[in-house]
PDBQT receptor file of N, H, CA, C and O in Angstrom, charges set to zero:
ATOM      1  N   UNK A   1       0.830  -1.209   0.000  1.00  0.00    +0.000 N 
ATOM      2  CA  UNK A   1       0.000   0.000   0.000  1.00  0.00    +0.000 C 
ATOM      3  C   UNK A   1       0.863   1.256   0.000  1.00  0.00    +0.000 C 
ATOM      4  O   UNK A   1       2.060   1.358   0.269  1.00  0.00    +0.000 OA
ATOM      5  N   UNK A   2       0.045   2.124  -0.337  1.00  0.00    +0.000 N 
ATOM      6  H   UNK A   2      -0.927   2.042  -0.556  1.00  0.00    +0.000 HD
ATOM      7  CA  UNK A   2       0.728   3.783   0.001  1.00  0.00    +0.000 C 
ATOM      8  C   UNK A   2       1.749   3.856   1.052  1.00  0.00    +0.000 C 
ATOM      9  O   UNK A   2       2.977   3.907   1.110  1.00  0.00    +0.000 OA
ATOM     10  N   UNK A   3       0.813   3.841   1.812  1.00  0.00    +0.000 N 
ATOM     11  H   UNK A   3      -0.185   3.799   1.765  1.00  0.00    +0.000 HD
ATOM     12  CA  UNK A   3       1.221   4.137   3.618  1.00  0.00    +0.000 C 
ATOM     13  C   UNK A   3       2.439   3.067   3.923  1.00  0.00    +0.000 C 
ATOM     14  O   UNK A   3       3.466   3.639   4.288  1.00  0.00    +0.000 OA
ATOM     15  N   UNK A   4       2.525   1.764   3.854  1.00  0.00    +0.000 N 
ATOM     16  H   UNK A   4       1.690   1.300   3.558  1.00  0.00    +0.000 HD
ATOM     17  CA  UNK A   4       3.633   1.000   3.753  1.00  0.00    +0.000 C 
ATOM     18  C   UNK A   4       5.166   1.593   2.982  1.00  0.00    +0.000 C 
ATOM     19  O   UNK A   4       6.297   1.302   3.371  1.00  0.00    +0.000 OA
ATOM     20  N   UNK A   5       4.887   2.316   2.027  1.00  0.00    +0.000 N 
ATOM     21  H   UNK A   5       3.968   2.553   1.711  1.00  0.00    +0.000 HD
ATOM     22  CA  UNK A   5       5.781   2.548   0.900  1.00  0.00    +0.000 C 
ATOM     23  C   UNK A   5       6.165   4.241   1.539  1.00  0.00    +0.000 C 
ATOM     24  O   UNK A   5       7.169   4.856   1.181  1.00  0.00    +0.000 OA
ATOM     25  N   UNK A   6       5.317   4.690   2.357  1.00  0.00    +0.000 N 
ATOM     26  H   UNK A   6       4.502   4.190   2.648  1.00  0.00    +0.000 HD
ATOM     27  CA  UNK A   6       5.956   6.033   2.946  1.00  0.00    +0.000 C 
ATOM     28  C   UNK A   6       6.744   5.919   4.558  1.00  0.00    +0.000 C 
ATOM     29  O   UNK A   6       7.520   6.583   5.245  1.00  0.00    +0.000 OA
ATOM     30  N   UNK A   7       6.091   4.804   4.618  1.00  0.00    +0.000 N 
ATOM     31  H   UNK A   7       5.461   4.264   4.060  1.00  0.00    +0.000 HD
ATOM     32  CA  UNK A   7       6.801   4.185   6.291  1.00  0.00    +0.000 C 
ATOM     33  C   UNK A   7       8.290   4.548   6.154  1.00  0.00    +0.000 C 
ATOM     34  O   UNK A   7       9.071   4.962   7.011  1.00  0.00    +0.000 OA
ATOM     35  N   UNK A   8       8.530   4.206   4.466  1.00  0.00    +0.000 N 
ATOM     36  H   UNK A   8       7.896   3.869   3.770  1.00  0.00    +0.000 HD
ATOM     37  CA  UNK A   8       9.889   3.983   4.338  1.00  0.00    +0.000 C 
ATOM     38  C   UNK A   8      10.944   5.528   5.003  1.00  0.00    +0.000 C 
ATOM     39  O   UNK A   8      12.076   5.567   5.485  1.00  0.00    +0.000 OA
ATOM     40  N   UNK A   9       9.756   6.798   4.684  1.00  0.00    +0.000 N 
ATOM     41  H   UNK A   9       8.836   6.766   4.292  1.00  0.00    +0.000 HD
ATOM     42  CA  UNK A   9      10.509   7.972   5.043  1.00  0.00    +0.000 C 
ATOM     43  C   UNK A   9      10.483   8.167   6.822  1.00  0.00    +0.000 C 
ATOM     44  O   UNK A   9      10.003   7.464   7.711  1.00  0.00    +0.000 OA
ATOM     45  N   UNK A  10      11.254   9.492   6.840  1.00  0.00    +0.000 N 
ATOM     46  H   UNK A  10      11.644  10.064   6.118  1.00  0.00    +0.000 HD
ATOM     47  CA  UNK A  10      12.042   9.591   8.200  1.00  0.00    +0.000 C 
ATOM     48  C   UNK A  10      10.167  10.603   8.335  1.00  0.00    +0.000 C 
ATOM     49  O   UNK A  10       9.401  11.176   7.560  1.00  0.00    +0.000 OA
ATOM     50  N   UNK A  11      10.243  10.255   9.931  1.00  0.00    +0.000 N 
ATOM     51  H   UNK A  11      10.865   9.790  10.560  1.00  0.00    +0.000 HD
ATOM     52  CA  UNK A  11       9.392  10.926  10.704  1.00  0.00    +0.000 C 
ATOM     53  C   UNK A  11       9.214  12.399   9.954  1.00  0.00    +0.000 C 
ATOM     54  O   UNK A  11       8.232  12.577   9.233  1.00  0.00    +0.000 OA
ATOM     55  N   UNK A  12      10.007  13.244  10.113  1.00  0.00    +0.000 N 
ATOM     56  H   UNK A  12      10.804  13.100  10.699  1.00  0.00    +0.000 HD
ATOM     57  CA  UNK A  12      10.497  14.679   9.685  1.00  0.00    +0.000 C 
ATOM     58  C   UNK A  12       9.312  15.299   8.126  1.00  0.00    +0.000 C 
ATOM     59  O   UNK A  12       8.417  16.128   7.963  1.00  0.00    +0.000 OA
ATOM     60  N   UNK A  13      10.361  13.845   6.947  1.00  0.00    +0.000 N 
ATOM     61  H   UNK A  13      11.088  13.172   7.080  1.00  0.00    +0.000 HD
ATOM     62  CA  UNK A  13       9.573  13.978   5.983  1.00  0.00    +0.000 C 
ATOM     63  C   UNK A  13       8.477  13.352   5.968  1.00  0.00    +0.000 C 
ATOM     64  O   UNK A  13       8.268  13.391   4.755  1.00  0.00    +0.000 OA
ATOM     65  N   UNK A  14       7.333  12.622   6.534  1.00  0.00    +0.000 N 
ATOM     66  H   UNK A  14       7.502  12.591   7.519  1.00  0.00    +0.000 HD
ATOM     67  CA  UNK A  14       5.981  12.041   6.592  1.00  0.00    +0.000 C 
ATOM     68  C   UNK A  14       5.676  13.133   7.078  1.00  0.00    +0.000 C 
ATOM     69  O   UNK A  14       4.858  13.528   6.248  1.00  0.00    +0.000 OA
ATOM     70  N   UNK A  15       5.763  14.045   7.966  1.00  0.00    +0.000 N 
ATOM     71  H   UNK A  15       6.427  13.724   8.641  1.00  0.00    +0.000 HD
ATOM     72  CA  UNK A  15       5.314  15.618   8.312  1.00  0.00    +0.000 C 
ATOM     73  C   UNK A  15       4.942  16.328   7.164  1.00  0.00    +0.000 C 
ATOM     74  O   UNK A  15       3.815  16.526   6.711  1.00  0.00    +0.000 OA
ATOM     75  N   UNK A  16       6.359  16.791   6.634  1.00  0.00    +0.000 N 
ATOM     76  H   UNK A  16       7.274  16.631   7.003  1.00  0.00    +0.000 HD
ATOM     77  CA  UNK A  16       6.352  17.719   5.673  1.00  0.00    +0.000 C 
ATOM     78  C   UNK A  16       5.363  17.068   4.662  1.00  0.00    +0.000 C 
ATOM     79  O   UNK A  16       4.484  17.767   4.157  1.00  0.00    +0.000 OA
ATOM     80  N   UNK A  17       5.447  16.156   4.449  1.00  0.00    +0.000 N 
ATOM     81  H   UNK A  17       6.161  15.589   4.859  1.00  0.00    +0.000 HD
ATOM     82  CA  UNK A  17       4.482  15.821   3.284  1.00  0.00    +0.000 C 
ATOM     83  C   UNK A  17       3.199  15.657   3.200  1.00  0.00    +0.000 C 
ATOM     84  O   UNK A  17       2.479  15.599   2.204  1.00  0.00    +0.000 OA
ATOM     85  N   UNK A  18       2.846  15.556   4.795  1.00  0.00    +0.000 N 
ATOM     86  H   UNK A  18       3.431  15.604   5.604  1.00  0.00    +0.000 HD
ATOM     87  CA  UNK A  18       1.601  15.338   5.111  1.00  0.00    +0.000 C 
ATOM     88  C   UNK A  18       1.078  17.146   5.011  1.00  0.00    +0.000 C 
ATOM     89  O   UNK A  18       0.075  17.475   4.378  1.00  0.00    +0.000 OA
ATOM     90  N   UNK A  19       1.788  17.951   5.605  1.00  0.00    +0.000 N 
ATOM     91  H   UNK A  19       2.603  17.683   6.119  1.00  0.00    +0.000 HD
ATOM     92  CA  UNK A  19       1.522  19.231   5.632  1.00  0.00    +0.000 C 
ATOM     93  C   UNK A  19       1.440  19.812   4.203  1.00  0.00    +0.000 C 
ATOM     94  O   UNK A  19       0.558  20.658   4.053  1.00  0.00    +0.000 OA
ATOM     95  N   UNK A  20       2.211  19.507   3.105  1.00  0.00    +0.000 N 
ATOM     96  H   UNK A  20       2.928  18.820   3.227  1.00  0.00    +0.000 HD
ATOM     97  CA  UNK A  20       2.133  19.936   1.711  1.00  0.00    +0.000 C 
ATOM     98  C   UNK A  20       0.854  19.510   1.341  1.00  0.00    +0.000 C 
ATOM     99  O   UNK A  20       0.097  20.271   0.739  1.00  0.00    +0.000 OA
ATOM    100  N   UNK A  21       0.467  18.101   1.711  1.00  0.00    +0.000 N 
ATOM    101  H   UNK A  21       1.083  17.483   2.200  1.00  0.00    +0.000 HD
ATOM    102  CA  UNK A  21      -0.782  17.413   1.158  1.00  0.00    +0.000 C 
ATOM    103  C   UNK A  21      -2.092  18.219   1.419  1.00  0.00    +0.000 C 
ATOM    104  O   UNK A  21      -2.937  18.609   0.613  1.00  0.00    +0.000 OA
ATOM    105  N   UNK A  22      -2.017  18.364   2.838  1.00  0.00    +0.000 N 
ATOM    106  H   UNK A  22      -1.330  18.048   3.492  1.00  0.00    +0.000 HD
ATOM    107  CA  UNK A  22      -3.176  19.286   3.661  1.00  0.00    +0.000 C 
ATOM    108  C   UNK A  22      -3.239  20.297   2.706  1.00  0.00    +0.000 C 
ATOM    109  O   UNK A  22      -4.176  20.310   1.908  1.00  0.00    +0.000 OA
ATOM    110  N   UNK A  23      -2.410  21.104   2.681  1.00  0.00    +0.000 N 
ATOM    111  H   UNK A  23      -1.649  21.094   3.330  1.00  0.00    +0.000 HD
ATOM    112  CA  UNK A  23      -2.165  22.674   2.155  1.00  0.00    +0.000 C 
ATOM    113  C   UNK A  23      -3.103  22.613   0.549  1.00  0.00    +0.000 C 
ATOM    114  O   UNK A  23      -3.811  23.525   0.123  1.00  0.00    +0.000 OA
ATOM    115  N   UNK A  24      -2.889  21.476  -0.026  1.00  0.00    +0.000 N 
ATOM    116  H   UNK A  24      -2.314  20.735   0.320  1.00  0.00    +0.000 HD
ATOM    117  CA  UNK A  24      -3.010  21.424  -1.475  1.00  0.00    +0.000 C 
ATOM    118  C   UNK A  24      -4.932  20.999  -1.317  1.00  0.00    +0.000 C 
ATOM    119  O   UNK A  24      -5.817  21.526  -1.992  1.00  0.00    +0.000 OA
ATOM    120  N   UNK A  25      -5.101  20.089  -0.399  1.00  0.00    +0.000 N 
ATOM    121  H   UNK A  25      -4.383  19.662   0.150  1.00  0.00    +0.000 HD
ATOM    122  CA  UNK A  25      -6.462  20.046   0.020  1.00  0.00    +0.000 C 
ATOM    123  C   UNK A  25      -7.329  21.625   0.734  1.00  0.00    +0.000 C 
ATOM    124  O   UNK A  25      -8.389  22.076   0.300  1.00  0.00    +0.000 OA
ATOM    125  N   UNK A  26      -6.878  21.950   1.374  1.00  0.00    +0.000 N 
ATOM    126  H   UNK A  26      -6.017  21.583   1.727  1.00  0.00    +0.000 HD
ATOM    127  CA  UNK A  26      -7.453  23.135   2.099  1.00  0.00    +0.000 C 
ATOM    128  C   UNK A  26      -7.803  24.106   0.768  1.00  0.00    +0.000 C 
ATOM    129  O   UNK A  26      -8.944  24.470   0.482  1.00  0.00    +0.000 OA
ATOM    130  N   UNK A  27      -6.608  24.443   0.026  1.00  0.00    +0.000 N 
ATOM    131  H   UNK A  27      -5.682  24.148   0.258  1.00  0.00    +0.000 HD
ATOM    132  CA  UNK A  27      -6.604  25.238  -1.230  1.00  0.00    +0.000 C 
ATOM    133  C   UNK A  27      -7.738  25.035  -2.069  1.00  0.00    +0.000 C 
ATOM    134  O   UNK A  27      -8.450  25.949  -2.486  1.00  0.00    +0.000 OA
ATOM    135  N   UNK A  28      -7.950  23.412  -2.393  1.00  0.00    +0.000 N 
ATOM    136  H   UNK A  28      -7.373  22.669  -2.054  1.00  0.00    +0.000 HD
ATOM    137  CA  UNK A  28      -8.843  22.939  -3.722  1.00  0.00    +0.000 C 
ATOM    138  C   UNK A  28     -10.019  23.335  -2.778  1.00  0.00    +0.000 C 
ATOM    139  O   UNK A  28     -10.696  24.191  -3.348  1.00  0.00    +0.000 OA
ATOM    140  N   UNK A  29     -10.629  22.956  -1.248  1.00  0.00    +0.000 N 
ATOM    141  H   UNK A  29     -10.078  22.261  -0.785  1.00  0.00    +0.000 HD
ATOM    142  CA  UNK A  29     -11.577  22.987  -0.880  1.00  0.00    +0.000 C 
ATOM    143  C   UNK A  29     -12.402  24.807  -0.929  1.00  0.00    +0.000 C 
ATOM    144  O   UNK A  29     -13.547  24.978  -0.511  1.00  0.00    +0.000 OA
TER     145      UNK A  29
């Protein structure tokens, strides 16, 4: 799955990316 395949990143970047993701959702909404 996704989430398996992002496990792979460091704490730090699952943040940042989660926060880019949000940002790009909040925007479209």
């Amino acid at each position: 799955m996704v989430a398996k395949h992002y496990g792979r990143f460091l704490p730090q970047d699952k943040a940042a990316l989660a926060a880019r993701i949000l940002n790009q959702v909040w925007e479209a909404a």
